[in-house]
KEVO-68471 format. One record per residue: z, y, x of N, C-alpha, C in turn; residue number from 1. Coordinates in pm, 1 decimal, padded with zeros to 6 digits, always signed. Layout:
BEGIN
n_w=Z, n_v=Y, n_u=X, ca_w=Z, ca_v=Y, ca_u=X, c_w=Z, c_v=Y, c_u=X, num=NUM
...
END
This chain:
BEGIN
n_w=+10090.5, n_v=+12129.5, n_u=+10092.0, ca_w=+10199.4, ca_v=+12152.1, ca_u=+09996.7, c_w=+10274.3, c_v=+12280.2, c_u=+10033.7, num=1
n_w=+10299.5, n_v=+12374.6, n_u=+09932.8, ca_w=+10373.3, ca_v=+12484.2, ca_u=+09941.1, c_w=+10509.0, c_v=+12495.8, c_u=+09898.4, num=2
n_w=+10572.7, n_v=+12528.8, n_u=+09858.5, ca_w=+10728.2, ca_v=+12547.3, ca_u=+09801.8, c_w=+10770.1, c_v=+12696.7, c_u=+09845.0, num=3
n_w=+10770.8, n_v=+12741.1, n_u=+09765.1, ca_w=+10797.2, ca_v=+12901.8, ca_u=+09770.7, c_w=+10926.2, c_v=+12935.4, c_u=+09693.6, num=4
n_w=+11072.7, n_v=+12951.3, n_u=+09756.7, ca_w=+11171.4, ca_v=+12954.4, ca_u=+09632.7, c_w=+11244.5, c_v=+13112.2, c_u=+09685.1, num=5
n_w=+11283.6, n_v=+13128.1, n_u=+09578.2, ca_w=+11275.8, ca_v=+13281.5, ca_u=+09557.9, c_w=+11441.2, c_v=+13318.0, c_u=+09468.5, num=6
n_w=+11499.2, n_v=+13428.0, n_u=+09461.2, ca_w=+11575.6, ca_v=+13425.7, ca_u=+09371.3, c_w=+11740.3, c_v=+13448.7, c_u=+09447.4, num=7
n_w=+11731.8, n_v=+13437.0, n_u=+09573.5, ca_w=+11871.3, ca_v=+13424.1, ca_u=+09650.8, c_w=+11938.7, c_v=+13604.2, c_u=+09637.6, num=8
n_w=+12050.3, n_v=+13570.3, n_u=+09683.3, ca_w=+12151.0, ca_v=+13696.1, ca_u=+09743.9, c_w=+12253.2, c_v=+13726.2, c_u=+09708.9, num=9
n_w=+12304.3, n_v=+13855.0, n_u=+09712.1, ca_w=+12483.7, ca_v=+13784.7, ca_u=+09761.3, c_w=+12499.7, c_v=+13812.6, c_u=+09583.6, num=10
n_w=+12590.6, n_v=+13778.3, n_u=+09579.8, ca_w=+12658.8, ca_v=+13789.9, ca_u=+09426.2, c_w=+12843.2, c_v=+13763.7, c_u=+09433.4, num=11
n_w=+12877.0, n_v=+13823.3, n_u=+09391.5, ca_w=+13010.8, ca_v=+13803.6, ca_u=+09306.4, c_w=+13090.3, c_v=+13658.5, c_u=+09248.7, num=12
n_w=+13234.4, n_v=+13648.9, n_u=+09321.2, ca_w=+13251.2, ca_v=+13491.1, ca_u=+09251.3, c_w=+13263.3, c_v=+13493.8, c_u=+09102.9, num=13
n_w=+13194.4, n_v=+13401.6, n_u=+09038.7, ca_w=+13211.0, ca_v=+13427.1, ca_u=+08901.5, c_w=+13092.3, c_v=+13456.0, c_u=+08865.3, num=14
n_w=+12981.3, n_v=+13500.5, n_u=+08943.6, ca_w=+12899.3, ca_v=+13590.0, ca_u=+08894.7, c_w=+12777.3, c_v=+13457.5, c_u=+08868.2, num=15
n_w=+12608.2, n_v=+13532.4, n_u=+08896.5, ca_w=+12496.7, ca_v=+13397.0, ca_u=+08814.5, c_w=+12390.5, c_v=+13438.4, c_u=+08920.8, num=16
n_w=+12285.3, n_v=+13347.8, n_u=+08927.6, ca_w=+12199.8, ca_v=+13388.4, ca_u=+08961.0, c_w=+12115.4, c_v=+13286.2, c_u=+08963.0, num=17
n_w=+11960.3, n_v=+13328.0, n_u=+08915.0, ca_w=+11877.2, ca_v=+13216.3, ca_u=+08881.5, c_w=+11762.5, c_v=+13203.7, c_u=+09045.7, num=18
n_w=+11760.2, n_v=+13120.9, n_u=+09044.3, ca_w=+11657.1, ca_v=+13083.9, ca_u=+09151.2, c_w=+11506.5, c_v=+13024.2, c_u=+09105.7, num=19
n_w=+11396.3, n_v=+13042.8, n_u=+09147.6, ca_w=+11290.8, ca_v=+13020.3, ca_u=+09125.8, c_w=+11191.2, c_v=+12955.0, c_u=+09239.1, num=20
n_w=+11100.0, n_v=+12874.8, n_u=+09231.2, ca_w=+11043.8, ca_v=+12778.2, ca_u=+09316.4, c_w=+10879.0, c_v=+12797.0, c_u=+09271.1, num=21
n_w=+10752.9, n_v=+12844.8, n_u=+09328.8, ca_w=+10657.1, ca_v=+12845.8, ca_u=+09287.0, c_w=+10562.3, c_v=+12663.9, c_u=+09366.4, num=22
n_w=+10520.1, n_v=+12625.5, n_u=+09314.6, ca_w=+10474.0, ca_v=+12519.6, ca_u=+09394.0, c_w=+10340.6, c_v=+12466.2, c_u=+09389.9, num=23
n_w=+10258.9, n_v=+12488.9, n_u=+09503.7, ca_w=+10109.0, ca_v=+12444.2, ca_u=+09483.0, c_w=+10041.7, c_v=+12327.4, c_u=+09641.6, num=24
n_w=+09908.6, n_v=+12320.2, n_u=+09587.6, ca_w=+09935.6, ca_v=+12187.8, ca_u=+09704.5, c_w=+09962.6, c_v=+12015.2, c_u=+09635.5, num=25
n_w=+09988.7, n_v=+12009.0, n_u=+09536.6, ca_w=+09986.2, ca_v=+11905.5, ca_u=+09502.7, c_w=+09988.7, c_v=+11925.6, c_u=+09314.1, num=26
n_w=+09970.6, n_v=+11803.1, n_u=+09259.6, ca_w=+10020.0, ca_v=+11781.6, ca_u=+09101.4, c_w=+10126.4, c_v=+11798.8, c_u=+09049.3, num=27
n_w=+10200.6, n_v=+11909.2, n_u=+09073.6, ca_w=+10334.1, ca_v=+11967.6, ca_u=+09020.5, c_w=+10387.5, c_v=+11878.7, c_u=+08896.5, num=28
n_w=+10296.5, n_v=+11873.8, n_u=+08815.5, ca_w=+10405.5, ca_v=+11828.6, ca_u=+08674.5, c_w=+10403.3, c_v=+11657.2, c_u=+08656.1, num=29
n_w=+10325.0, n_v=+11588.0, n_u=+08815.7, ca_w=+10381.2, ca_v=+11462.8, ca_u=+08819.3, c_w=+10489.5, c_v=+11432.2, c_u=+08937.6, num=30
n_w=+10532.0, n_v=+11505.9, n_u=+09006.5, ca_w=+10637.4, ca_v=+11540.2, ca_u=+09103.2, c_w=+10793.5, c_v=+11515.8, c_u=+09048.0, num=31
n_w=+10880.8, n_v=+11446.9, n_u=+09086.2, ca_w=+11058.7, ca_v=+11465.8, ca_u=+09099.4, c_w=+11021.3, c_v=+11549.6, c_u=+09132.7, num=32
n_w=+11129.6, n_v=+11656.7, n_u=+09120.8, ca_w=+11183.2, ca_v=+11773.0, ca_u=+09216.7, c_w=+11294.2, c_v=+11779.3, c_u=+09222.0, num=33
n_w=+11342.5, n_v=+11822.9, n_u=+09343.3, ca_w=+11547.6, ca_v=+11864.2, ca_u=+09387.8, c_w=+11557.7, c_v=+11984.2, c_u=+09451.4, num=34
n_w=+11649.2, n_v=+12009.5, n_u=+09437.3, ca_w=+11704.4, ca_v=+12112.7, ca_u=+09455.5, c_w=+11799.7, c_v=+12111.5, c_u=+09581.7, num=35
n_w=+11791.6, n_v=+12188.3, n_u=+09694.3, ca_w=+11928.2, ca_v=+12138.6, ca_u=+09813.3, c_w=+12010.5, c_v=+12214.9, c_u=+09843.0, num=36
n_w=+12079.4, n_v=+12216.9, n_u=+09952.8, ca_w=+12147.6, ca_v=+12326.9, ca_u=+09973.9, c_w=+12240.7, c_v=+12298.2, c_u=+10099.1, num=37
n_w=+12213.6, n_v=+12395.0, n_u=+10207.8, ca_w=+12291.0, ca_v=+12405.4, ca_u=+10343.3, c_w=+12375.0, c_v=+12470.6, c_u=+10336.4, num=38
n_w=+12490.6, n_v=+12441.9, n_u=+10362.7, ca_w=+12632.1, ca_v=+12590.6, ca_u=+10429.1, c_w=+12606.2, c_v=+12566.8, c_u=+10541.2, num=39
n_w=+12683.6, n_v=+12718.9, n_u=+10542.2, ca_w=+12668.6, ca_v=+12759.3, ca_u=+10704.6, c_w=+12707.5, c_v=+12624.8, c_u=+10806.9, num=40
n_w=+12719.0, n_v=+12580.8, n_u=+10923.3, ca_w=+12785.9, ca_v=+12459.2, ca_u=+10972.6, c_w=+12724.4, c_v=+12324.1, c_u=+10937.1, num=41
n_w=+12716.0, n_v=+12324.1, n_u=+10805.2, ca_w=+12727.1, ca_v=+12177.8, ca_u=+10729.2, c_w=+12520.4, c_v=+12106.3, c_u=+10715.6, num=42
n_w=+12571.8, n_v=+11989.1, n_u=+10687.6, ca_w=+12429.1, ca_v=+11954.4, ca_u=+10642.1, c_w=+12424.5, c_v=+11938.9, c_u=+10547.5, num=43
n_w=+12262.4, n_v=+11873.8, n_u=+10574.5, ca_w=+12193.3, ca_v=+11949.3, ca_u=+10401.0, c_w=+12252.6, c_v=+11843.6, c_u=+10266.7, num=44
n_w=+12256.3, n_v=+11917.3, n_u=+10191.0, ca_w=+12335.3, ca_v=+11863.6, ca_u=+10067.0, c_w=+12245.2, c_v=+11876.9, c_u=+09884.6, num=45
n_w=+12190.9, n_v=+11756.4, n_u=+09878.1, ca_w=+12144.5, ca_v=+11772.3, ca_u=+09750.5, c_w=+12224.2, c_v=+11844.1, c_u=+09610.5, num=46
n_w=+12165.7, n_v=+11931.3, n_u=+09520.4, ca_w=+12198.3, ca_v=+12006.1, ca_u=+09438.3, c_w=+12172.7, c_v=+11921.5, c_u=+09281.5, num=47
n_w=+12064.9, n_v=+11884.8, n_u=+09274.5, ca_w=+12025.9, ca_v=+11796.6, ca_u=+09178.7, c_w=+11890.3, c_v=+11787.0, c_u=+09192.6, num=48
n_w=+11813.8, n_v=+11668.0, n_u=+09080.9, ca_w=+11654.1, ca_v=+11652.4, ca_u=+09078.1, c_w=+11658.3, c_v=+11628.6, c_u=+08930.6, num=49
n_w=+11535.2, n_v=+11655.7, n_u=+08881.6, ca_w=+11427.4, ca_v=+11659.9, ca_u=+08769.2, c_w=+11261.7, c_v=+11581.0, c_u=+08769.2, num=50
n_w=+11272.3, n_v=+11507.3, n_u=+08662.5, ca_w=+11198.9, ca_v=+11448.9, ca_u=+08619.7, c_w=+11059.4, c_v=+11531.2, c_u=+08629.3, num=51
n_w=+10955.5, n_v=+11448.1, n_u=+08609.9, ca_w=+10850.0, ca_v=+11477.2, ca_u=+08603.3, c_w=+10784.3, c_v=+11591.7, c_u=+08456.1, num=52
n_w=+10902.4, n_v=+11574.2, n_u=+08369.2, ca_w=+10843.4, ca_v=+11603.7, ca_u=+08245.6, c_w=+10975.3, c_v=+11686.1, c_u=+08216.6, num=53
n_w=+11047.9, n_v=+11698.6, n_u=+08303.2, ca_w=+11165.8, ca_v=+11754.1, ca_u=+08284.7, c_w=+11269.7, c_v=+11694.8, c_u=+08167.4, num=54
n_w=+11277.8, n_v=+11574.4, n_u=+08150.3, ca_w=+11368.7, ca_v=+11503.2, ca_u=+08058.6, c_w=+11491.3, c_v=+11430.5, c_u=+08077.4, num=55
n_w=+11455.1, n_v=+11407.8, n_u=+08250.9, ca_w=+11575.6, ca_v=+11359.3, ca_u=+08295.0, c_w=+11630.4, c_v=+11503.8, c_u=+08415.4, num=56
n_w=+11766.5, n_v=+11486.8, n_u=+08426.5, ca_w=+11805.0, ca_v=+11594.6, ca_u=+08483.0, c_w=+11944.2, c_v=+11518.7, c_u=+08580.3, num=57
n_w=+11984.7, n_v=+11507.7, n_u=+08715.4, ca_w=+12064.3, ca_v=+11452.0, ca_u=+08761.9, c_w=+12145.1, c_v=+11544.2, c_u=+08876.0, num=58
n_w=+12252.8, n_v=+11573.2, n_u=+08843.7, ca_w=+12329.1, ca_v=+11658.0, ca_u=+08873.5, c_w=+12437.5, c_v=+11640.0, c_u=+09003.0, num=59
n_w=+12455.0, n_v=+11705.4, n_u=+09130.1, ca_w=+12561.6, ca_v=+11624.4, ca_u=+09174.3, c_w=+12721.5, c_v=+11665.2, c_u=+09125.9, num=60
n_w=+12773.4, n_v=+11628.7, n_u=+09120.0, ca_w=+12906.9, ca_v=+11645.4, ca_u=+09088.2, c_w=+12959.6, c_v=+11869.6, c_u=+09098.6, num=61
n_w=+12967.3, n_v=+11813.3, n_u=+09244.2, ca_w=+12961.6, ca_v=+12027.4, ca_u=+09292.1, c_w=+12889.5, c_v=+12082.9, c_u=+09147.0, num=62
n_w=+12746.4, n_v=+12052.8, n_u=+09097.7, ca_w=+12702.5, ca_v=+12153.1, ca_u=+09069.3, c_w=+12743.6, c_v=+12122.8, c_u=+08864.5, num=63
n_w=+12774.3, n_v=+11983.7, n_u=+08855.1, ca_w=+12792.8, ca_v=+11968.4, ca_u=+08690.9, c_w=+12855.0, c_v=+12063.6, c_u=+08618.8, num=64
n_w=+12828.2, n_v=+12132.7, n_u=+08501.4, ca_w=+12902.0, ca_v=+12253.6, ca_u=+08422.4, c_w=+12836.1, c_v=+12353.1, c_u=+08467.7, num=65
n_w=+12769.3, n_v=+12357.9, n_u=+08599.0, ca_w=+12790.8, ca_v=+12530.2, ca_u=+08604.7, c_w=+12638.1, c_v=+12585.2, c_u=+08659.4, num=66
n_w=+12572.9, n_v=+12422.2, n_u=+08716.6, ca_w=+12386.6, ca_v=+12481.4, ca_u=+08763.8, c_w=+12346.9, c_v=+12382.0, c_u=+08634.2, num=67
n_w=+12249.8, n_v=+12460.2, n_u=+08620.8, ca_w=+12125.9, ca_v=+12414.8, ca_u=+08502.3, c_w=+11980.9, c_v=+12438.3, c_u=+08621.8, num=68
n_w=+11911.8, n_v=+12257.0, n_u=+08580.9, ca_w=+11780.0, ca_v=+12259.0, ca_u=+08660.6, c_w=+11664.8, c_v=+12255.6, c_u=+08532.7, num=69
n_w=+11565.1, n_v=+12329.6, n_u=+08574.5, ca_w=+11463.4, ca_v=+12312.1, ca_u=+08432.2, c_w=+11340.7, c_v=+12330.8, c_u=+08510.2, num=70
n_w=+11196.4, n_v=+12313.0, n_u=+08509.1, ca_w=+11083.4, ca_v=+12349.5, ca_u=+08517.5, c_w=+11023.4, c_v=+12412.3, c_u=+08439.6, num=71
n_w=+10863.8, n_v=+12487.1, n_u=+08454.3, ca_w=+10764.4, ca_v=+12498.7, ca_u=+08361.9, c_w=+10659.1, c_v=+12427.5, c_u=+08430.4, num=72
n_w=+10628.7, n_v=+12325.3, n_u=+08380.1, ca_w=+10476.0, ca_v=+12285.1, ca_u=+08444.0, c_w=+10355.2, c_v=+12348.9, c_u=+08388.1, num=73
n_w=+10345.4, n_v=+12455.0, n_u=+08355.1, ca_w=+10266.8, ca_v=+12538.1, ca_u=+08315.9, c_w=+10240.1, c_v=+12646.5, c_u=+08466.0, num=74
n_w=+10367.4, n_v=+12662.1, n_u=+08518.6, ca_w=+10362.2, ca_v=+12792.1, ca_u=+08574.7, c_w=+10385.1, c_v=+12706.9, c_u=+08725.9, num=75
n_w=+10386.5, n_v=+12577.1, n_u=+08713.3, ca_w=+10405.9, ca_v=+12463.5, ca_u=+08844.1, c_w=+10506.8, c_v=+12608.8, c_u=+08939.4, num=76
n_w=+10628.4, n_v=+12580.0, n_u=+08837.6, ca_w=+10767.3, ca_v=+12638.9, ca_u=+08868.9, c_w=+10894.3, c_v=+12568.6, c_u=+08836.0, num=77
n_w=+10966.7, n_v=+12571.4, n_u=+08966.0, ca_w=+11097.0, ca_v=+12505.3, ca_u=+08933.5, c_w=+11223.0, c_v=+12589.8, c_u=+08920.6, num=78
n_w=+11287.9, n_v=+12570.7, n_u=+08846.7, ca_w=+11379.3, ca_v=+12681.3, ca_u=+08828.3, c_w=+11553.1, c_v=+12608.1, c_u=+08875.4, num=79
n_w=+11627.7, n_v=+12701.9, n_u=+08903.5, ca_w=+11804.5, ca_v=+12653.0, ca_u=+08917.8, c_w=+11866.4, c_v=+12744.9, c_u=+08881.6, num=80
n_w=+11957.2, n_v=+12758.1, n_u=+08785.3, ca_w=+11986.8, ca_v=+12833.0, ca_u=+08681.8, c_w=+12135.2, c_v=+12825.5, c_u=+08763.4, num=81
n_w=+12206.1, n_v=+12918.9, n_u=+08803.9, ca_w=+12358.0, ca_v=+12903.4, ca_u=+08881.2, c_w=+12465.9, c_v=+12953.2, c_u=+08783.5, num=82
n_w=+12555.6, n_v=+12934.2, n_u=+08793.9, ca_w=+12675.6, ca_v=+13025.6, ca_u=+08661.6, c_w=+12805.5, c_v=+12948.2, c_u=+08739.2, num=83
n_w=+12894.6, n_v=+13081.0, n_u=+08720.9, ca_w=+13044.2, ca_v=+13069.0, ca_u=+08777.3, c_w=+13025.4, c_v=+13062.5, c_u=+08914.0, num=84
n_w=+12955.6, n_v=+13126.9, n_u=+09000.4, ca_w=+12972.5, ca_v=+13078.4, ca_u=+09149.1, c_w=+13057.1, c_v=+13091.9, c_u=+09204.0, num=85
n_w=+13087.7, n_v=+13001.0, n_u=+09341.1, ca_w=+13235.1, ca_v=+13022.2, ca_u=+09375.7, c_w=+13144.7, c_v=+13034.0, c_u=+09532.4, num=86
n_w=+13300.0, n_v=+13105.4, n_u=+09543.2, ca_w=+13256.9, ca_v=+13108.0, ca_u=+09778.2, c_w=+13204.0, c_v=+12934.0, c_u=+09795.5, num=87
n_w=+13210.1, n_v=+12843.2, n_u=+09766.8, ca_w=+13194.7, ca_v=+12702.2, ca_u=+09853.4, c_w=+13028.8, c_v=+12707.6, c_u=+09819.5, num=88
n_w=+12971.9, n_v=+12789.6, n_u=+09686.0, ca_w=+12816.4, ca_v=+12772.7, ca_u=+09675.2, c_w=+12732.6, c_v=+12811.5, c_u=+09802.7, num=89
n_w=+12777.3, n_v=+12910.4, n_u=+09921.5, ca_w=+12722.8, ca_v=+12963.1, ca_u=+09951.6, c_w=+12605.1, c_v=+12880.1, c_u=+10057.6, num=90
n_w=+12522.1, n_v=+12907.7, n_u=+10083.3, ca_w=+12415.6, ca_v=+12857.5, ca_u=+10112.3, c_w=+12305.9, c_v=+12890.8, c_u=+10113.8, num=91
n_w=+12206.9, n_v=+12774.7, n_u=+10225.6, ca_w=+12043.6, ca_v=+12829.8, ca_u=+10217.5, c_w=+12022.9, c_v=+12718.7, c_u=+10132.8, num=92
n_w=+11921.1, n_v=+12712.4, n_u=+10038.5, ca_w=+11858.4, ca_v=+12687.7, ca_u=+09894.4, c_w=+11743.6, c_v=+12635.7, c_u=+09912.6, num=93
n_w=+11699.4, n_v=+12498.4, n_u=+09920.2, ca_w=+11601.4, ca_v=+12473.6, ca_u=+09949.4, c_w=+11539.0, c_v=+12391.3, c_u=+09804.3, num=94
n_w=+11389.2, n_v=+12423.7, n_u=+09756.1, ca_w=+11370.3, ca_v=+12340.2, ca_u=+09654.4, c_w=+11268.2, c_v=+12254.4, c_u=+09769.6, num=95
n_w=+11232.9, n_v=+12104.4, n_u=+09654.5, ca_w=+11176.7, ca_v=+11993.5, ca_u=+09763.6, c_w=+11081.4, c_v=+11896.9, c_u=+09639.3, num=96
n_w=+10978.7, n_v=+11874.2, n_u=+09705.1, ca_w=+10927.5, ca_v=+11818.9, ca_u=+09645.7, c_w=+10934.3, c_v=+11633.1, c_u=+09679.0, num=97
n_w=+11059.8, n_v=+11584.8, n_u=+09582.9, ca_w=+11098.7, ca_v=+11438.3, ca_u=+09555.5, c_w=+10997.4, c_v=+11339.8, c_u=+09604.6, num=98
n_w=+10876.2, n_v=+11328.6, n_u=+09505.7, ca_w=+10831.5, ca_v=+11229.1, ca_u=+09536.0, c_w=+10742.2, c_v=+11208.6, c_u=+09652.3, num=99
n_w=+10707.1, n_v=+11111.4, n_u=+09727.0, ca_w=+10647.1, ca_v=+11099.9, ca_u=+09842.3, c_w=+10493.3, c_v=+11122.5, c_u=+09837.7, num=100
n_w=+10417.9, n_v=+11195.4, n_u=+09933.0, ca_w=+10513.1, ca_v=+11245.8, ca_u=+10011.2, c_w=+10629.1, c_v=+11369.7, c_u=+10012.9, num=101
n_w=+10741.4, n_v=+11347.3, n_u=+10068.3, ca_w=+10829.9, ca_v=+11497.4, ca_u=+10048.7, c_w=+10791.9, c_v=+11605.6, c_u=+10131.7, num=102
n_w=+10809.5, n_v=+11651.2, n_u=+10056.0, ca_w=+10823.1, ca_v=+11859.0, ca_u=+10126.4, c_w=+10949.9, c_v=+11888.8, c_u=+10108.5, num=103
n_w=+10936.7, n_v=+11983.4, n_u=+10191.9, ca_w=+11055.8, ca_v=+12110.7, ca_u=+10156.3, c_w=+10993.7, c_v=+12247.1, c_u=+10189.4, num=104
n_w=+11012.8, n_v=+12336.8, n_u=+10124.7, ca_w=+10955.8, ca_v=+12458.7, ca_u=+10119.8, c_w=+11084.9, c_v=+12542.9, c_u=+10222.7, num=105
n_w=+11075.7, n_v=+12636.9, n_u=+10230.8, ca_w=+11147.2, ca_v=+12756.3, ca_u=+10299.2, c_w=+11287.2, c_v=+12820.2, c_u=+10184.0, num=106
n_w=+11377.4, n_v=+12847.7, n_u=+10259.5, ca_w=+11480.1, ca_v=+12831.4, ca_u=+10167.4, c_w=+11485.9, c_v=+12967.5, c_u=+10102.1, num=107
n_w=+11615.8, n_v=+12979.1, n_u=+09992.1, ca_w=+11644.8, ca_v=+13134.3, ca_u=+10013.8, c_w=+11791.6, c_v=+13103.4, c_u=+09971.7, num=108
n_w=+11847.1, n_v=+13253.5, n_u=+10046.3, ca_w=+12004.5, ca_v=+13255.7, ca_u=+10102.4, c_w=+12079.9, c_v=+13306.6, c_u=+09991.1, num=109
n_w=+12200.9, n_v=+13237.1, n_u=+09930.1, ca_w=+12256.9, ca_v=+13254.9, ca_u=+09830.0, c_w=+12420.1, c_v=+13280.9, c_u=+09869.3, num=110
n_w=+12461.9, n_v=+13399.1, n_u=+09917.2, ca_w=+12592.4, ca_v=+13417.6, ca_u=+09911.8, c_w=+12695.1, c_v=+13502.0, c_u=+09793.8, num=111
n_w=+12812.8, n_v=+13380.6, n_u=+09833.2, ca_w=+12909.5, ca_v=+13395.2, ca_u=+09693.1, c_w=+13002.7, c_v=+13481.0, c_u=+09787.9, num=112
n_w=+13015.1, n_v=+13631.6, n_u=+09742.6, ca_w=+13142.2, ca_v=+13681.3, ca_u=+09816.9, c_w=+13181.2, c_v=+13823.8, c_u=+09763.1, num=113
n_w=+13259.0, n_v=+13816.4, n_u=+09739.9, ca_w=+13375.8, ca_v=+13944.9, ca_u=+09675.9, c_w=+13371.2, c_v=+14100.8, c_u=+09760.8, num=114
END
């Protein structure tokens, strides 16, 4: 299993930035997928997960209003769509493959700073 996520760096509060996840190694478009996320110090902290077909979408609180999660199972790609970031987003970005067995791929670093 691979997880390749892509898409990090510093940005502006307020500002967007989409993140991208390539994923091979297994049946991508029968997979949950989530989304995570480390601050500096802190542990790891789920972002949200997506359905297999992308129909269900479950958000944690932090990210409601302002991340959008979507796939293409065409392109066995996961996407995290960010908007309004604030300094508390900042973080390493890990996408993960939900269902068992889990992965986690290699992160990428997303800082919110002025």
């Amino acid at each position: 299993v691979q997880l390749q996520a892509s898409g990090g760096g510093l940005v502006q509060p307020g500002g967007s930035l989409r993140l991208s996840c390539v994923a091979s190694g297994f049946t991508f478009s029968t997979a949950w997928m989530d989304w995570a996320r480390q601050a500096p110090g802190e542990g790891l902290e789920r972002v949200g997960a997506i359905s297999p077909t992308g129909d269900i979408v479950n958000l944690e609180d932090s990210a409601k209003g302002r991340f959008t999660l979507s796939r293409d199972n065409d392109k066995n790609t996961l996407y995290l769509q960010m908007n309004n970031l604030k300094s508390d987003d900042t973080a390493v970005y890990y996408c993960r493959k939900a269902t068992l067995p889990r992965a986690r791929g290699q992160g990428t670093l997303v800082t919110v700073s002025s």
